[in-house]
Structures are given as structure tokens and as C-alpha cells.
C-alpha positions as CSV (number, residue, x, y, z in Angstrom):
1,X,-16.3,-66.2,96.7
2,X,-15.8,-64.0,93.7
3,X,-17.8,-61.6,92.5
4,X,-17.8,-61.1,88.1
5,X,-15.4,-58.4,86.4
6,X,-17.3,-55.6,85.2
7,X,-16.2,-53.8,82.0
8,X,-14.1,-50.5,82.7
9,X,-15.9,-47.1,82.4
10,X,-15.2,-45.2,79.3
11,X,-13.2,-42.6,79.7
12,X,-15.3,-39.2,80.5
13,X,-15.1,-37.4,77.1
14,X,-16.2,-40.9,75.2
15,X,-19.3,-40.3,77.6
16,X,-19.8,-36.6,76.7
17,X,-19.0,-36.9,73.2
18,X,-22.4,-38.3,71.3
19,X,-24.6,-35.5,73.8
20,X,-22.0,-33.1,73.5
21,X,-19.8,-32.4,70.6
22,X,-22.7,-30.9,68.0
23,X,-24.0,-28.0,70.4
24,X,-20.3,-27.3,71.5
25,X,-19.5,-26.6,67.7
26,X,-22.5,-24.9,67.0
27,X,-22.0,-23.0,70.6
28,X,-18.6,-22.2,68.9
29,X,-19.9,-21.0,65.5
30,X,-22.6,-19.2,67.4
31,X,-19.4,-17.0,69.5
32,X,-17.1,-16.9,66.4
33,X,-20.0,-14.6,64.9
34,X,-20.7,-12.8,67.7
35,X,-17.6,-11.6,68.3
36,X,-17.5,-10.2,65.2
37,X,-20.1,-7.6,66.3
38,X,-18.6,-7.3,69.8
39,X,-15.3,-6.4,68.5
40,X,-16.8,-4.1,65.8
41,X,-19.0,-2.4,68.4
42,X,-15.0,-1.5,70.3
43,X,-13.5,-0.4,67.3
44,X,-16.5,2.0,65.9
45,X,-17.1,3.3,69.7
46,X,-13.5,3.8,70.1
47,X,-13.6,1.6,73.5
48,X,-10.6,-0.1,72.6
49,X,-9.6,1.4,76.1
50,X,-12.2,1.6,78.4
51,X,-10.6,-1.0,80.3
52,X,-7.1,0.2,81.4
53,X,-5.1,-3.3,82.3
54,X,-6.4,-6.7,82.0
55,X,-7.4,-9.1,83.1
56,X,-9.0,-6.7,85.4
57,X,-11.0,-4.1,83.9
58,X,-9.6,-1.4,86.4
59,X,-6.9,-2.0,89.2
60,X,-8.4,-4.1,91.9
61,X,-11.7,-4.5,89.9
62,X,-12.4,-7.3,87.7
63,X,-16.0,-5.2,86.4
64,X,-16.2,-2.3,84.9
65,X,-18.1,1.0,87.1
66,X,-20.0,3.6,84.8
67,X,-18.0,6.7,85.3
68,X,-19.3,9.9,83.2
69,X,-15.7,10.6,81.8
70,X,-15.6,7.3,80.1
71,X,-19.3,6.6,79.7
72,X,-20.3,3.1,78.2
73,X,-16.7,2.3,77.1
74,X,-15.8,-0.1,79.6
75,X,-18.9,-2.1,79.5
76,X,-18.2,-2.3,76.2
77,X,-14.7,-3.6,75.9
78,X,-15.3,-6.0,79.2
79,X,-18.3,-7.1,77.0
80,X,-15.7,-8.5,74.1
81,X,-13.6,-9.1,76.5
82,X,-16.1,-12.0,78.2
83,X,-17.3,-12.9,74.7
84,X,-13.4,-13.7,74.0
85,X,-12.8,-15.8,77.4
86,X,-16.1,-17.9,76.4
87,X,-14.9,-18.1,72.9
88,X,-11.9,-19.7,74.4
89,X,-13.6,-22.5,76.2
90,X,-15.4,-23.2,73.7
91,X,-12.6,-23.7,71.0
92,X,-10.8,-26.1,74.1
93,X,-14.1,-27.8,73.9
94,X,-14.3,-28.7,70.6
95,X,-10.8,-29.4,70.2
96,X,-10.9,-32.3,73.5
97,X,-14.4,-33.7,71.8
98,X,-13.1,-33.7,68.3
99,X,-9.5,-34.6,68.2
100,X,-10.4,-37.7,70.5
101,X,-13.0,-39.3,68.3
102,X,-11.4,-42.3,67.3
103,X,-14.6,-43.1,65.1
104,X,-13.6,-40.6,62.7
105,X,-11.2,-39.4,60.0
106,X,-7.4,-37.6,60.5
107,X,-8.7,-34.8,58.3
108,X,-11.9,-34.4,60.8
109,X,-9.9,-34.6,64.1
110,X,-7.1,-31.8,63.0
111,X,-10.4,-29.8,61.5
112,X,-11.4,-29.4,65.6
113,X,-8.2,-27.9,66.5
114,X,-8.6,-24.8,63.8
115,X,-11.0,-22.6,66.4
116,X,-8.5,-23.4,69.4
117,X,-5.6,-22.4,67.0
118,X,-7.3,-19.3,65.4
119,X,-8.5,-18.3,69.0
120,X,-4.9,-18.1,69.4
121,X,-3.7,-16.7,66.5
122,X,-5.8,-13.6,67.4
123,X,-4.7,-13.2,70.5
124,X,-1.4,-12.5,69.1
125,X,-3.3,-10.3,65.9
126,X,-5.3,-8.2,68.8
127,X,-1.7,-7.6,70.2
128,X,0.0,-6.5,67.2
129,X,-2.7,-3.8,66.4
130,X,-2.1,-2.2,69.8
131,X,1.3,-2.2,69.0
132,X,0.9,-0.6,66.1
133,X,-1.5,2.0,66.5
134,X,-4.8,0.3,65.4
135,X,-3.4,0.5,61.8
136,X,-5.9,-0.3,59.4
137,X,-3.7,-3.3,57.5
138,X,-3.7,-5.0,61.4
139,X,-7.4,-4.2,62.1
140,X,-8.0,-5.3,58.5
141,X,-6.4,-8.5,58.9
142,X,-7.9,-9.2,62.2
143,X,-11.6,-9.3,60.9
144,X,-10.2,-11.3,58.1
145,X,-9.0,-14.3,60.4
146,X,-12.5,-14.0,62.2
147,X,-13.9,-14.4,58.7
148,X,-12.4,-17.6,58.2
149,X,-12.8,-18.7,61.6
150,X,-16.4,-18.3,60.8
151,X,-15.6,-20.3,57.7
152,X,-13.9,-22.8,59.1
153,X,-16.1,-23.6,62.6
154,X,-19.2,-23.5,60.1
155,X,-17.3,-26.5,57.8
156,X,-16.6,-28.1,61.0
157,X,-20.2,-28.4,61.9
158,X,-21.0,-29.5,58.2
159,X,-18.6,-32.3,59.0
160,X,-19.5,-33.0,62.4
161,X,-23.3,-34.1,60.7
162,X,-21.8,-36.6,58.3
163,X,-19.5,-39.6,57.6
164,X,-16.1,-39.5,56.2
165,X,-16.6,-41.5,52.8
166,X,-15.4,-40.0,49.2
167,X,-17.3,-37.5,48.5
168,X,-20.3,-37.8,46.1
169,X,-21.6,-34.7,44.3
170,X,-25.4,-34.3,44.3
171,X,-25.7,-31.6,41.7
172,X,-24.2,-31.5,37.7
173,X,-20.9,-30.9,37.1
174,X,-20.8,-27.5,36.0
175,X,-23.0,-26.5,39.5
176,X,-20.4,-28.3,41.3
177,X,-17.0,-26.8,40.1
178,X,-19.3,-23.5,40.3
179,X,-18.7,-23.6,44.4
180,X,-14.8,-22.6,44.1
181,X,-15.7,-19.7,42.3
182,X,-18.5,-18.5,44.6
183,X,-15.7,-19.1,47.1
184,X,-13.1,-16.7,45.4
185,X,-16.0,-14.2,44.8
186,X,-16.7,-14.2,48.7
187,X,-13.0,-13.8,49.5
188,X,-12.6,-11.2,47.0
189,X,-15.6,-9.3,48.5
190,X,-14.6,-9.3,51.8
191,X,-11.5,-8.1,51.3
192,X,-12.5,-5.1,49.7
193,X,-14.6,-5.0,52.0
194,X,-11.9,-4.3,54.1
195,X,-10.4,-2.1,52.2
196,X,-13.1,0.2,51.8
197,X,-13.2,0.6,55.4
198,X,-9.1,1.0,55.7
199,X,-9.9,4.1,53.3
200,X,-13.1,5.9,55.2
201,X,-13.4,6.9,58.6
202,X,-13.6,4.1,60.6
203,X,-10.0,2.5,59.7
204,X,-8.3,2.1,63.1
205,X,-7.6,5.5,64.6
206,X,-10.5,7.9,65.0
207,X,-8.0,11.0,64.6
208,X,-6.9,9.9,61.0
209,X,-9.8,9.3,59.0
210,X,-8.0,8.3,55.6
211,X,-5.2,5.6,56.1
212,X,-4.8,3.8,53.0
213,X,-4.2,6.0,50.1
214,X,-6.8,5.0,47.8
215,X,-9.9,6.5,46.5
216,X,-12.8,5.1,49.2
217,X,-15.6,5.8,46.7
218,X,-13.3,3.7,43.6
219,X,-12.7,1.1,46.1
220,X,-16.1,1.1,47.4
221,X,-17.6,0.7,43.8
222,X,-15.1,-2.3,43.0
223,X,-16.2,-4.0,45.9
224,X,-20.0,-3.6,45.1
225,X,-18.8,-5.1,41.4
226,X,-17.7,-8.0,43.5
227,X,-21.2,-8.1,45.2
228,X,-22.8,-8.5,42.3
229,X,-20.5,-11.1,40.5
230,X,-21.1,-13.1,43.8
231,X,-25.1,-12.8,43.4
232,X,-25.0,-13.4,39.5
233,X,-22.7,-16.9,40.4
234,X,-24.9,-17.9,43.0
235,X,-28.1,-17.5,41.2
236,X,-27.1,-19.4,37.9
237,X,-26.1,-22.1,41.0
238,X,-29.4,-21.9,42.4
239,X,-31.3,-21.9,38.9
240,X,-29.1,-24.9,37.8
241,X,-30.0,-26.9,41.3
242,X,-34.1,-25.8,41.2
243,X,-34.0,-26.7,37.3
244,X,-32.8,-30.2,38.6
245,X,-34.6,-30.4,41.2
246,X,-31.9,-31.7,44.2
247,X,-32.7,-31.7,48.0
248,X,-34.9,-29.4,49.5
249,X,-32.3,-28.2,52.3
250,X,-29.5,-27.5,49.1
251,X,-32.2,-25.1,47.9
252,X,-33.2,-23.4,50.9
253,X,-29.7,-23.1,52.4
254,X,-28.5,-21.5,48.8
255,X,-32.1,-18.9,48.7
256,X,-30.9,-18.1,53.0
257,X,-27.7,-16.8,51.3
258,X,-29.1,-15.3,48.3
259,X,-31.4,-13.5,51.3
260,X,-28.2,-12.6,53.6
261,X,-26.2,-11.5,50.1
262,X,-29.1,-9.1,48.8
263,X,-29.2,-7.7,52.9
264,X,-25.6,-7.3,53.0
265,X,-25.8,-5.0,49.0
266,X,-28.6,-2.8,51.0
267,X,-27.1,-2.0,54.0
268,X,-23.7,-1.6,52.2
269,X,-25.6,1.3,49.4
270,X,-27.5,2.6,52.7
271,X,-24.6,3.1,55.3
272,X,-22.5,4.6,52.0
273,X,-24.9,7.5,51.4
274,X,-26.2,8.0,55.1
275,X,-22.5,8.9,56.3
276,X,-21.8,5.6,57.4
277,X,-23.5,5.5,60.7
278,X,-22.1,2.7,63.1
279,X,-25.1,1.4,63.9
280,X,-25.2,0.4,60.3
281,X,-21.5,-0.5,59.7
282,X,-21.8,-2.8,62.5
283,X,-24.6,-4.6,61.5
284,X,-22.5,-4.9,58.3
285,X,-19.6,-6.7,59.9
286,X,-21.7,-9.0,61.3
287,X,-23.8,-9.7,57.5
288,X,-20.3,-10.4,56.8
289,X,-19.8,-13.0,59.2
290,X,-23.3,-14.7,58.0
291,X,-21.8,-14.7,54.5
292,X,-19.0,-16.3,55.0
293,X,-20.6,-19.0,57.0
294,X,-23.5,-19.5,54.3
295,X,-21.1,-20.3,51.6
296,X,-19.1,-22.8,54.2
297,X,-22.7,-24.4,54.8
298,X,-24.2,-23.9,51.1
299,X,-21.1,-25.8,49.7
300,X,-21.5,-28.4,52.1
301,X,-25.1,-29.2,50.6
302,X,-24.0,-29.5,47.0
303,X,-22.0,-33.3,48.2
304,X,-23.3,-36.4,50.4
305,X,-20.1,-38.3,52.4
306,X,-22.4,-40.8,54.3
307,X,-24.0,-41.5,57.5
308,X,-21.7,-40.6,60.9
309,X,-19.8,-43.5,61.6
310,X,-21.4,-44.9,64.8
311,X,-18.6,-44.5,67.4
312,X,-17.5,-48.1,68.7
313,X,-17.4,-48.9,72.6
314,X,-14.6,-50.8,74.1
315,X,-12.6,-52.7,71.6
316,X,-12.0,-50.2,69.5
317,X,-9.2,-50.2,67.5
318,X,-6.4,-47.4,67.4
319,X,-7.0,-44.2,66.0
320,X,-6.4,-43.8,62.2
321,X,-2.7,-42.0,61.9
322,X,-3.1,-38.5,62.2
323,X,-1.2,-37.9,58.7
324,X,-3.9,-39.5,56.8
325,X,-6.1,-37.2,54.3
């Protein structure tokens, strides 16, 4: 007596994949953000070392204790510290649910792997500015890559909601070349954003207060010009895409950044003439954040590439080569 073959089980992540991969990259864009204003809150407290070895926050313990000669510091550097280690997971999520999807384009696959490999790459950054004494350059170019991590993970989950054909542009020409230049406008403003704070008093060493040798105030009024390009390009975009009247989510996704730009100019003029209060520059890094990941998500709106391919079951043929566009 025989009894029928059954089909093999798919392999466990083809089972996770259609529940999981969508919350894991919007778990991930969710932490890439967050860290921002972990990692800010260190710097600006001067916590950098309120843990003295790691992993463990103290020898023999893997919490921190609240001790009156280092107050809140060690809460607040373990606090990044478990924010990084869930980052981590997260970006080795993504990368095992995205890479593997047969069902989908090269260019998507190797598009998972950039919050595994910028998790990595600032590892090796957060190194370097210990090494170097927190200098403002280091610290400077560490919130950079977190920038475009936010960027990048926010793209990803634009991607992850659509198909992989040509793209099709859903606005006019003009509105549509307009996107690279709202997205040299936000790179220029956040690196003068940067700047500014690599000239004032919360560049990376709390005993130097001026490490760049530039004029903070000059540097601080170019990048407010920079602001205010960006605002005057993205509201001839979002006149041009009202005027022809395109999607309702291009329109609200483009006012949300108008919203987070405007926030980001008020908090910028307010922490400038208020002594810039942490509180406020923090709050500030993480408007940054929201910036850069509302141009990712705005540009994404401005284009249609299709319906997400339906992933195929067993059968399915072998993965496109990974050098493809």
C-alpha cells in the first residue's frame, strides 16, 4: 500500500515573507529614525560614557544602576545602545526577507541589504569618532549616513508597495525632473545643517565650543537660504500637481512635507535665538530625519511601476541574475 506524495513545505522565510516583510521594513524605518534622537539625546547630554565597557554597561552588569555621580547618563547611552542592537535585527530581517524574494527585481533585492550594510558601516563611523575625539567632521558625518539610511529604508518601503515595471510618471514633465532638485536642496540643507552645528556649541566635545572655523551665524543664515529654496521648489511642485489635479495621496504626502519643512524653519529660528536649548536641537535632528524620509516617500508618489508581482509557489523559476538593473 502506498500512500500519495505530498508537495514539499516551502522553505520558512517563503512562509514569513507575504505577512512579514512590510512591517519588518517599516519596523526598520521606524528604528532608523529613532535612533536619530537616541543618539542625539548622548551627544547633547554628553553620555557618550555613561557606560564604561560594552557590551556590558558596567563590569559584571549588563544594566545600567543610577549612581548620583553619573546621574541619567548610563540610562541614556544603554538606551541607544538597545535601540542600536534592535536596529540590527531588524536590518538582518529585511535583508533574509528581501534578498530572497525570487518574485522581484535584482535592483529591489540588493535595495534590502543597504540598512544591514549602513548598520554596519556605523558601527565602524561610531568607532572612529571615539578615536578621534568626537570631532565634529566624524560626528557630522555620522548623522549624515543615518540621514540616508532614513532615505534609503524609506525608498525601500516605497518599493516594497509596488511592482518592478518601467517607471511611468504621473505628473508633467517639468514637476517630474523638479524631484532631483528638491533632492539636491534637501542634501544641501542638511549638510549645512551640519555644519552649523560643527561651528556652535554642541559640535562633539563639550569643552571646545567652536571647532570648525567658520562664522556659526554666516553658516547658519546660508543654511536657512537653503530652507527656503527647498520650500519655494516644493511648493511650485505642489501647485503644479493641485493645478492638475493627480492622486490624492501625491498631494497629501507632498502638504505632510511642506508641514514637517515649515516645523523644521521654526524650530531651527527658535533654538537659534533661545541659546540653543537641547531639548530643541534634538527635536531638530529628529525633523531632520522626517525630512529626509518625506522627500524619499514624496518622490515615490510622483511615478506608478505596477501592481507587486504575486510571488509564485513551487515551480518557480530561478532568481533573476543579481547584476540586472
Amino acid at each position: 500500500m502506498t500512500t500519495p506524495a505530498t508537495a514539499p513545505a516551502a522553505p520558512l522565510l517563503d512562509r514569513l515573507r507575504p505577512r512579514w516583510t512590510r512591517p519588518a521594513i517599516v519596523a526598520n524605518l521606524v528604528a532608523q529614525i529613532v535612533i536619530v534622537g537616541t543618539g542625539g539625546a548622548v551627544r547633547l547630554t554628553g553620555s557618550g560614557l555613561g557606560c564604561s565597557t560594552w557590551p556590558e554597561c558596567e563590569p559584571g552588569e549588563f544594566t545600567p544602576r543610577f549612581h548620583e555621580a553619573t546621574s541619567i547618563h548610563p540610562f541614556i547611552e544603554f538606551g541607544n545602545r538597545t535601540i542600536t542592537g534592535v536596529l540590527a535585527v531588524l536590518a538582518i530581517a529585511v535583508a533574509l526577507l528581501v534578498f530572497t524574494d525570487r518574485s522581484r527585481s535584482a535592483a529591489y533585492r540588493w535595495l534590502g541589504l543597504a540598512p544591514l550594510a549602513g548598520v554596519a558601516v556605523q558601527a565602524v563611523v561610531g568607532g572612529i569618532t571615539v578615536l578621534v575625539d568626537l570631532h565634529p567632521a566624524i560626528v557630522g558625518g555620522h548623522m549624515l549616513i543615518s540621514m540616508a539610511l532614513v532615505a534609503v529604508s524609506t525608498w525601500l518601503l516605497v518599493r516594497s508597495t509596488e511592482g518592478d515595471a518601467p517607471p511611468v510618471p504621473l505628473v508633467d514633465r517639468t514637476t517630474y525632473a523638479l524631484r532631483w532638485l528638491l533632492a539636491l536642496l534637501a542634501v544641501a540643507v542638511l549638510v549645512l545643517g551640519v555644519v552649523v552645528t560643527g561651528a556652535g556649541p554642541h559640535s562633539g566635545d563639550e569643552e571646545v565650543g567652536y571647532r570648525f572655523a567658520v562664522d556659526p551665524y554666516a553658516v547658519a543664515r546660508l543654511h536657512a537660504a537653503s530652507v527656503w529654496l527647498f520650500v519655494a521648489v516644493l511648493v511650485v511642485m505642489l501647485v503644479r500637481v493641485l493645478r492638475a489635479q493627480v492622486g490624492g495621496r501625491t498631494r497629501t504626502v507632498g502638504l505632510v512635507l511642506l508641514a514637517v519643512t515649515l516645523g523644521q524653519g521654526l524650530i531651527g529660528y527658535v533654538q537659534l535665538f533661545t541659546g540653543l536649548p537641547i531639548a530643541l536641537v534634538n527635536l531638530h535632528m529628529i525633523g531632520a530625519a522626517l525630512l529626509a524620509a518625506g522627500v524619499a516617500s514624496f518622490a515615490g508618489t510622483l511615478r506608478s511601476r505596477g501592481r507587486v508581482p504575486v510571488e509564485p509557489g513551487a515551480g518557480t523559476p530561478a532568481a533573476a541574475p543579481l547584476t540586472a538593473a
